[in-house]
N, C-alpha and C positions, 0 to 999 in steps of 0.2 A: 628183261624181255620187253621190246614196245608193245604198248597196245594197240588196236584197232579200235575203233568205232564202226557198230555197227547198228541198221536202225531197219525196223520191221512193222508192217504195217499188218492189222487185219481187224474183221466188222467183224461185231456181237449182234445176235438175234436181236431186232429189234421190239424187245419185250422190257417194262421199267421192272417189271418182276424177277427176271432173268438175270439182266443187270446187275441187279441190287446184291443176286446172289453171288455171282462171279468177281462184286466189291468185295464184298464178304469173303470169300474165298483166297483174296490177295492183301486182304489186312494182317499186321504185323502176325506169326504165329498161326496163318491159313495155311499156308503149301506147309505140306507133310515134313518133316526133315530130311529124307532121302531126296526128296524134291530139289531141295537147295542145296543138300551136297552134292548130288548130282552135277547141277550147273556148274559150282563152283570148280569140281571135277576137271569140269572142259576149260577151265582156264578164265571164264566168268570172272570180272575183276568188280563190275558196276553193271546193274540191270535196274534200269526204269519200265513201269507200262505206264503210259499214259494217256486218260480216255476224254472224248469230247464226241457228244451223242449216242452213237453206235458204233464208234469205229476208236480202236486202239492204235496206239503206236509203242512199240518195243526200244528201246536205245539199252543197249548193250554196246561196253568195254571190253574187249576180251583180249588177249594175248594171241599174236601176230601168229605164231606156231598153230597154236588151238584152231582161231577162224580160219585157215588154211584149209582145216580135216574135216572139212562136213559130212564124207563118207562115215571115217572115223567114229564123228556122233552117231548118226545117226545107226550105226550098228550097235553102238553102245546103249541108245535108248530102248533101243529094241529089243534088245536083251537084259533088259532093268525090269521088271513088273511093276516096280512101283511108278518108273518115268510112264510106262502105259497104263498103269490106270489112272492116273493122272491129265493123260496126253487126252483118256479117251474121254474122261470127267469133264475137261476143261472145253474139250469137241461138243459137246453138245451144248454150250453157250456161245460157240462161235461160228459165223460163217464165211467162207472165203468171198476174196473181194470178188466185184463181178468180171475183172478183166482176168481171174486166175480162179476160173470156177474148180481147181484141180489141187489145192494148196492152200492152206492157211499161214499165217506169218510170213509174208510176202517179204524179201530183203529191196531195202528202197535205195535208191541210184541220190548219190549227195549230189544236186547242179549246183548250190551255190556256198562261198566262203567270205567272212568278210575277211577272214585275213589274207586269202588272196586280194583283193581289190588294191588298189593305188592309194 
């Protein structure tokens, strides 16, 4: 099955204390087990976060099928307790960007490629 790339963007309270705990939280052995089987679940082949100040970015691999069903997921998380109290854990160190005050993990538009280029 091909995969997708896909890549998400979203800001952390700007607090160094906050922070520090939501590193702590994503080091080897922090997310719960359900947590990661979960994702994996959805077809997750490769997941990055990666931070610089207060603001995160997500790059996720996933299987062409899987990133298709967003509905799909997101019924699925909703119905997991552990993806919500995870979801809601992880909510209170994040805040949405300010052009999407309604949404966390924003999915971000790829403009550029060098292997398109000449």
């Amino acid at each position: 099955m091909p995969l997708v790339r896909r890549c998400f963007a979203v800001d952390l309270h700007d607090d160094p204390e906050l922070i520090a705990a939501y590193r702590r939280w994503h080091e080897p052995g922090g997310p719960p087990v359900p947590i990661n089987a979960a994702i994996r679940a959805d077809g997750v082949e490769s997941l990055q976060i990666w931070l610089v100040g207060d603001r995160m970015f997500m790059i996720m691999e996933q299987d062409a099928d899987a990133a298709a069903d967003d509905a799909g997921k997101q019924a699925r998380d909703a119905a997991n307790p552990d993806v919500v109290a995870w979801e809601t854990l992880m909510g209170s160190f994040q805040k949405s960007l300010p052009f999407a005050p309604d949404r966390k993990w924003v999915e971000m538009e790829r403009i550029y490629s060098l292997d398109e280029q000449g």
